[in-house]
C-alpha positions in Angstrom: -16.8 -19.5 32.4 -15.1 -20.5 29.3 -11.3 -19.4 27.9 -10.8 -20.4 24.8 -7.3 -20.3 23.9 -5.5 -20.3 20.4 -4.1 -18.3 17.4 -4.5 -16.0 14.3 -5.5 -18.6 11.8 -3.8 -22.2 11.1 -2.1 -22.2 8.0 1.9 -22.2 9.6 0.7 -25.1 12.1 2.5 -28.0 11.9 2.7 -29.4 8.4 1.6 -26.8 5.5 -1.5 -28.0 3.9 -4.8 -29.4 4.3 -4.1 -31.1 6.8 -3.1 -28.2 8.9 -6.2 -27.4 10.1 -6.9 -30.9 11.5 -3.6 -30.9 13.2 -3.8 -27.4 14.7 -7.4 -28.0 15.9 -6.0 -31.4 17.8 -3.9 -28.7 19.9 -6.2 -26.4 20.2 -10.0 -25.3 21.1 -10.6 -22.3 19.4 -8.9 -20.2 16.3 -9.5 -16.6 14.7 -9.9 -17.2 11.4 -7.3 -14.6 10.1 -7.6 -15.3 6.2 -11.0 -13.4 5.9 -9.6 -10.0 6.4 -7.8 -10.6 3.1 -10.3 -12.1 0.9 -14.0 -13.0 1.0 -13.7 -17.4 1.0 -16.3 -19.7 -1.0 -18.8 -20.4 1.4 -17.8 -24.7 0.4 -14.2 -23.5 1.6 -16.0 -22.2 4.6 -18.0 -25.3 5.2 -15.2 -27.7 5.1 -13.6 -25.5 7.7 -16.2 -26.6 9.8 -16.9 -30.1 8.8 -12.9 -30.4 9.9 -12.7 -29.7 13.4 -13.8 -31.7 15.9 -17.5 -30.8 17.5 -17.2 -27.7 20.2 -13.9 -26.1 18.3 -14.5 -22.4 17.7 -14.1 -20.3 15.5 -14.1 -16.0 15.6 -13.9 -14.2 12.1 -12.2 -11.2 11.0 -14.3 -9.2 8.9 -13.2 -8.5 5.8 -10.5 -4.9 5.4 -13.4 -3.8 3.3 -15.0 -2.2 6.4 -12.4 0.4 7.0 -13.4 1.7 3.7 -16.9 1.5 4.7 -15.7 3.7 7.9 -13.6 6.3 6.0 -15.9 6.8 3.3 -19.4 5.8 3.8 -22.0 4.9 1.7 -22.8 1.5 1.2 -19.3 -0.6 2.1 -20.4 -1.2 5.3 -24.1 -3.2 4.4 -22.0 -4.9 1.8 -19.3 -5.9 4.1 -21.8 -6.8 6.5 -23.9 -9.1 4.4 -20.7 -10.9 2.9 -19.4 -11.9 6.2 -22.8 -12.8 7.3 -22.8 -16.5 5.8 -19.4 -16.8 6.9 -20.1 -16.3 10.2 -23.0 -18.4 10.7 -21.8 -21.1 8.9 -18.8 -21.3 11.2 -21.1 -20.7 14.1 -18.6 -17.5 15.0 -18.6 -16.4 18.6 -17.2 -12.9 17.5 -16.9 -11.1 14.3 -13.8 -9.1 14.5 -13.9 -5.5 13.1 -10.6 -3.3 12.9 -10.4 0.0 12.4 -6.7 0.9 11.9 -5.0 4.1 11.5 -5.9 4.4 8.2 -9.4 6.0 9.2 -9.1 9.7 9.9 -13.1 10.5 10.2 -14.2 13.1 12.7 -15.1 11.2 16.1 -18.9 12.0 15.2 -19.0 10.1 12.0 -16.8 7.2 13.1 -19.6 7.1 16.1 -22.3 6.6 13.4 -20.8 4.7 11.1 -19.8 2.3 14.2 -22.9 2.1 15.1 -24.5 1.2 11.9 -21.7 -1.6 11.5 -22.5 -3.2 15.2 -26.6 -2.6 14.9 -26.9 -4.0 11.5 -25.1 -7.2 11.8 -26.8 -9.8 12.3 -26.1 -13.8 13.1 -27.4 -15.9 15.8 -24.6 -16.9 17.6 -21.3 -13.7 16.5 -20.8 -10.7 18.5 -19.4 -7.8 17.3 -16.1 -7.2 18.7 -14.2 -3.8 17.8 -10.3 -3.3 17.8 -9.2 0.6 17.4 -5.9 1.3 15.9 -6.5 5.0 15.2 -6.2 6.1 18.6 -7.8 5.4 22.1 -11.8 5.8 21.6 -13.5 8.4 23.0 -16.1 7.8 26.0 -19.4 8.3 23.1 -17.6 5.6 21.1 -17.2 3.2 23.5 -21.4 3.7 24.6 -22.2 3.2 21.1 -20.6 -0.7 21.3 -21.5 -1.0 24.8 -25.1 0.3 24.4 -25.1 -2.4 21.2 -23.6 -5.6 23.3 -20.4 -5.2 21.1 -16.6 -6.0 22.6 -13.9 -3.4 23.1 -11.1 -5.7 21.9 -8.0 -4.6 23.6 -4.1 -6.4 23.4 -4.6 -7.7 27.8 -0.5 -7.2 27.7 -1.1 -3.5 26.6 -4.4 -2.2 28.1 -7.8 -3.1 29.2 -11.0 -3.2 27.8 -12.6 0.5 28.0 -15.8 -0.9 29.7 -17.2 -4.2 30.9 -18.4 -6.7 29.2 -19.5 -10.7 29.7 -16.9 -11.4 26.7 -13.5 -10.5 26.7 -11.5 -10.5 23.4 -8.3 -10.4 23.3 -6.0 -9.9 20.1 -2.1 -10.4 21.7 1.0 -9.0 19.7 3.4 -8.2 23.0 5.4 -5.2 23.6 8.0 -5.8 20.9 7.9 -4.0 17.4 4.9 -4.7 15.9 4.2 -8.7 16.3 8.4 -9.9 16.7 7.7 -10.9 20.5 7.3 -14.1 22.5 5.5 -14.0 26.0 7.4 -14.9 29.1 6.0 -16.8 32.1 5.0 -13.8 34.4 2.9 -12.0 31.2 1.5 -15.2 30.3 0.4 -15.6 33.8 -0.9 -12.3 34.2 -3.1 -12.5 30.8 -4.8 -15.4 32.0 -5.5 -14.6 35.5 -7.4 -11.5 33.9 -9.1 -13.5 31.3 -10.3 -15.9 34.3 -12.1 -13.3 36.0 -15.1 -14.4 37.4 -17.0 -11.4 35.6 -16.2 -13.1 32.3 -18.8 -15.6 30.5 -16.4 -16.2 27.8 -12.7 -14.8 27.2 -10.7 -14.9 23.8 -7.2 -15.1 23.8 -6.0 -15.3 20.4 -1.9 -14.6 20.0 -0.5 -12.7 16.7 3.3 -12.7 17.9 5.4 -14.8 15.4 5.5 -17.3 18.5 2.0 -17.1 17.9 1.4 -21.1 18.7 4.2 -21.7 21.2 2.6 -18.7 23.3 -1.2 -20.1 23.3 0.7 -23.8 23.5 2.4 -22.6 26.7 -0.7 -20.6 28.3 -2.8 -23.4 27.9 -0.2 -25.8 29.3 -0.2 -23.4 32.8 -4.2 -23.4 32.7 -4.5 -26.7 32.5 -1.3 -28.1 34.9 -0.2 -24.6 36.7 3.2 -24.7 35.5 5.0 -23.3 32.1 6.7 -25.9 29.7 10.4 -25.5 28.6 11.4 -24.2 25.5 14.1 -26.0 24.3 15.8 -29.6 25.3 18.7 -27.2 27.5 18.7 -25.0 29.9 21.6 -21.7 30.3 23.9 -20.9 27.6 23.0 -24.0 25.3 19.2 -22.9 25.6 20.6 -19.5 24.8 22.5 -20.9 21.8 19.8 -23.0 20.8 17.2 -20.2 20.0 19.8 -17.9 18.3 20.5 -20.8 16.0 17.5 -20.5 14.1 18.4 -17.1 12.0 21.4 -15.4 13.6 23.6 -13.8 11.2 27.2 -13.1 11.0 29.7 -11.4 11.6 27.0 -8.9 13.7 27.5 -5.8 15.8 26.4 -6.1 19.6 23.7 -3.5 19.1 22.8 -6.1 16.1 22.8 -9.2 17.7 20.1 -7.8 20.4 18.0 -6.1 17.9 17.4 -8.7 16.2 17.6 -12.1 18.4 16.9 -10.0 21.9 12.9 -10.5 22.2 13.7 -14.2 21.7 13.4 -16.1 25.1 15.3 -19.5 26.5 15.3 -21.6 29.3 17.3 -20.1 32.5 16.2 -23.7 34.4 14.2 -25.9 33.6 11.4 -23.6 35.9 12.6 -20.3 34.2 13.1 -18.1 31.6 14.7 -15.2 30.4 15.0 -12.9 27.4 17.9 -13.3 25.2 18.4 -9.3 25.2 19.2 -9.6 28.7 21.9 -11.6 28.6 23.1 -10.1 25.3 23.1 -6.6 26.0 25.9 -7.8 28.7 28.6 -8.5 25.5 31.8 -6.3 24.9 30.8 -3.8 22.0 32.5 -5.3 18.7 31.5 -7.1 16.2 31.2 -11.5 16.5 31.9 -13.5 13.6 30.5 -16.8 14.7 27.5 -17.8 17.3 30.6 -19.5 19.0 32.3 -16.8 19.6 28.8 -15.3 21.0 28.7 -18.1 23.6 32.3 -17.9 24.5 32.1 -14.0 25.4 29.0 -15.0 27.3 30.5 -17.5 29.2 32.7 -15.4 31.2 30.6 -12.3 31.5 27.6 -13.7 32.3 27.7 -17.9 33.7 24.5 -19.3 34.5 22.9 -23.0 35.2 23.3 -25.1 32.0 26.2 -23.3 30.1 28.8 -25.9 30.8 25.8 -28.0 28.4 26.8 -25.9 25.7 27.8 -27.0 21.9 28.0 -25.0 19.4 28.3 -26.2 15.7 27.2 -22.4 13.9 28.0 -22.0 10.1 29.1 -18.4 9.8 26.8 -16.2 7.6 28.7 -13.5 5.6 26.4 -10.5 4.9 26.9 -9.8 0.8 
């Protein structure tokens, strides 16, 4: 089978540019071209996409946010749609052609039924399946026969819920369990996505993370798929890995209930072999309000000691809220 493993498009990879592309496709096999929900690209834009990666990089395709109007209000937004992401897609050589429909389409079941089925029937390119993600609610058993009956994709979050029938190709868009995409996938979920994406009843699986730890996730799921084990994510482990993550945009003074709101879906190393979620570990502070990340760590130090704290050094510039 083949897992393809990567991220919602490339442009915060690395070094901003166009060489970001180049540098994210050295990483990784396989991206979901995110920008094409927003705006319909030059098909030369599209073609240099392709002429930059190396040979046997992939590519999926959102389709363009035109096609929730097509579903909402009918007439001829969906053909349109349809034919404009067309080229795209077969100038990329897609493997899937995303298609949302998100909250914002309030149809009857019956007419979202028919409209669906007009979007997955009528597209056509040689190599892109029609994969559907459902944001307006769970789909009713006539919806899901409609993409099954077509050999479209259910596609489904894999941390969240699974695909509402079977299917060769699994397609899986992964935003976590935090609020909407501010999450970062520990080891056990990260091992539990890919042992379902490995199933033997798979010809193909898609894994493309949308958290805003986006690359380090599919960086880290790849690394156990290809060695078994889970890299670190900082140079520390304990309190100074703790410390080290908050760095990056805590803000003080800050409340307790603050501190984990805001920095608790982060994770850190434990050990070098594990990991844990900041929230954890903060929600274990005194109520008050800190003024510095120091005095964060201190607190921490003597109500909750673990492996590595005695590491830790703090240098934080306090942050006054105006």
């Amino acid at each position: 089978m083949n897992l393809l493993v990567g991220a919602g498009g490339w442009a915060y990879f690395g070094s901003l540019g166009s060489g970001s592309l180049e540098s994210y496709a050295s990483a990784f096999k396989f991206v979901e071209a995110n920008s094409t929900y927003y705006d319909y690209p030059d098909l030369k834009m599209v073609y240099s996409w392709r002429k930059r990666v190396p040979q046997g990089f992939e590519f999926s395709v959102r389709c363009h946010k035109d096609i929730a109007r097509g579903l909402q209000s009918g007439g001829d937004v969906i053909a349109s749609t349809l034919e404009k992401m067309e080229p795209i897609c077969n100038t990329l050589g897609a493997n899937a052609l995303a298609v949302l429909v998100p909250s914002s389409v309030t149809v009857e079941e019956a007419t979202l039924r028919a409209r669906l089925e007009e979007t997955v029937s009528t597209f056509h390119s040689n190599k892109t399946t029609v994969a559907v993600e459902f944001r307006n609610g769970k789909p009713s058993p006539w919806t899901v026969r409609v993409l099954e009956n077509n050999d479209a994709v259910h596609i489904v979050d894999l941390s969240r819920e699974e695909p509402a029938f079977e299917s060769g190709v699994l397609y899986s868009r992964l935003f976590g369990k935090g609020k909407e995409n501010v999450y970062e996938f520990d080891d056990e979920e990260l091992k539990a996505i890919t042992e379902k994406a490995s199933a033997p009843r798979y010809e193909k699986s898609i894994l493309a993370f949308h958290g805003v730890r986006m690359y380090r996730d599919a960086a880290r799921a790849t690394a156990y798929l290809n060695a078994g084990e889970f890299p670190k994510i900082t140079d520390y482990t304990g309190l100074a890995s703790l410390g080290e993550v908050m760095k990056e945009d805590s803000v003080f003074p800050s409340s307790k209930s603050q501190l984990v709101e805001h920095q608790g879906w982060k994770l850190f190393d434990i050990t070098s072999e594990k990991r844990g979620r900041a929230g954890d570990y903060l929600s274990l502070l005194p109520d008050g309000n800190y003024k510095s990340l120091g005095e964060v760590m201190t607190s921490l130090q003597s109500q909750a000691p673990m492996e590595g704290s005695s590491a830790m050094t703090i240098h934080a510039k306090t942050q006054h809220n105006s």
